[in-house]
N, C-alpha and C positions, 0 to 999 in steps of 0.2 A: 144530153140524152138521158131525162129521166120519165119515166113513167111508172105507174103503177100497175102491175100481172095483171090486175082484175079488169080493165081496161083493154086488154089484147087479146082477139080471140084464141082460143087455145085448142090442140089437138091429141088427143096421145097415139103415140108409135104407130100401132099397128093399123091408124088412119093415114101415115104417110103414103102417099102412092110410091111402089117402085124407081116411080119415070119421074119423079118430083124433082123442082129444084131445090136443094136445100143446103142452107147456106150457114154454115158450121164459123159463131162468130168464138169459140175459145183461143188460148194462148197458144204458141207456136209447138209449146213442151207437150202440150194434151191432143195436138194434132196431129205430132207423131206418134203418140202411141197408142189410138186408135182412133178413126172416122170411119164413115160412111162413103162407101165407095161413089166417086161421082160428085163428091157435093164439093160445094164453094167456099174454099176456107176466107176470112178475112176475120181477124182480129178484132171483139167489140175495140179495141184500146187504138185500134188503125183505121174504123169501119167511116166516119164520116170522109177521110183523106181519101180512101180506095174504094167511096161509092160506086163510082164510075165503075169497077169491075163486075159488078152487080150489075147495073143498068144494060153493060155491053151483053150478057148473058138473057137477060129477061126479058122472055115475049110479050108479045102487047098482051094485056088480058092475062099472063101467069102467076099463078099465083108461088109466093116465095115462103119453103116451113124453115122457119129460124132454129134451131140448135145450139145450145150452149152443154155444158156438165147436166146441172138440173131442170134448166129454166128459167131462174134469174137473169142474167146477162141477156140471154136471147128475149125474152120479156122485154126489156129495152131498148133490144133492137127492134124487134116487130113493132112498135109502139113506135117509135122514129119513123120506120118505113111507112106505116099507116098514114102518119101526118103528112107526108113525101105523097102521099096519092099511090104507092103500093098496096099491092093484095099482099099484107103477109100474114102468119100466123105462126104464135109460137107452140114450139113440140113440148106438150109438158112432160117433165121427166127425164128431157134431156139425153143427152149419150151414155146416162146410165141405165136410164128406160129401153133405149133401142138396144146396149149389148142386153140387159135382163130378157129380152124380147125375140134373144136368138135373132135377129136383124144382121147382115151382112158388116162384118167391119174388116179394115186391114188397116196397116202401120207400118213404119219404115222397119220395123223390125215381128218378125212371129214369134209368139202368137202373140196379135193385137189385144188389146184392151184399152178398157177406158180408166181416165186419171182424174 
């Protein structure tokens, strides 16, 4: 999985819809201490293995906003899924853009944040 950012369409935050599926690929540590309510954790570092958890979730036709910290990471993902015949797009800015953004987060502990 390498690709280059510039190559993968990109969106920031506050174009996420609500109802979006988005698919949160950070480490297990930054998952808990803060995401987006609703969304799809799976690990860039686990994501080709637990494709299939993704695929089971995604409509025909939806499109999927990838989430990492900044961007990086999710850049890599969207960019795989692209090749895969996926709609995706990465959030640029990441889960740092979305808490800057006053956007919903929670955590296995309060108050969430992002790491």
């Amino acid at each position: 999985m390498n690709a280059l950012p510039g190559q993968v369409p990109q969106t920031d935050v506050a174009s996420v819809p609500a109802d979006a599926l988005l698919l949160d690929v950070r480490e297990d540590d930054e998952w808990a201490a803060g995401r987006a309510p609703g969304a799809l954790h799976i690990p860039m570092s686990e994501f080709v293995a637990r494709q299939g958890e993704l695929t089971e979730r995604l409509g025909e036709g939806e499109r999927v906003y990838v989430v990492c910290r900044v961007g990086g990471r999710s850049a890599q993902v969207a960019a795989y899924l692209l090749q895969q015949g996926v709609d995706a797009v990465n959030v640029d800015g990441g889960m740092l853009a979305w808490q800057s953004a006053s956007r919903p987060l929670e955590g296995d502990a309060e108050p969430a944040f992002v790491q």
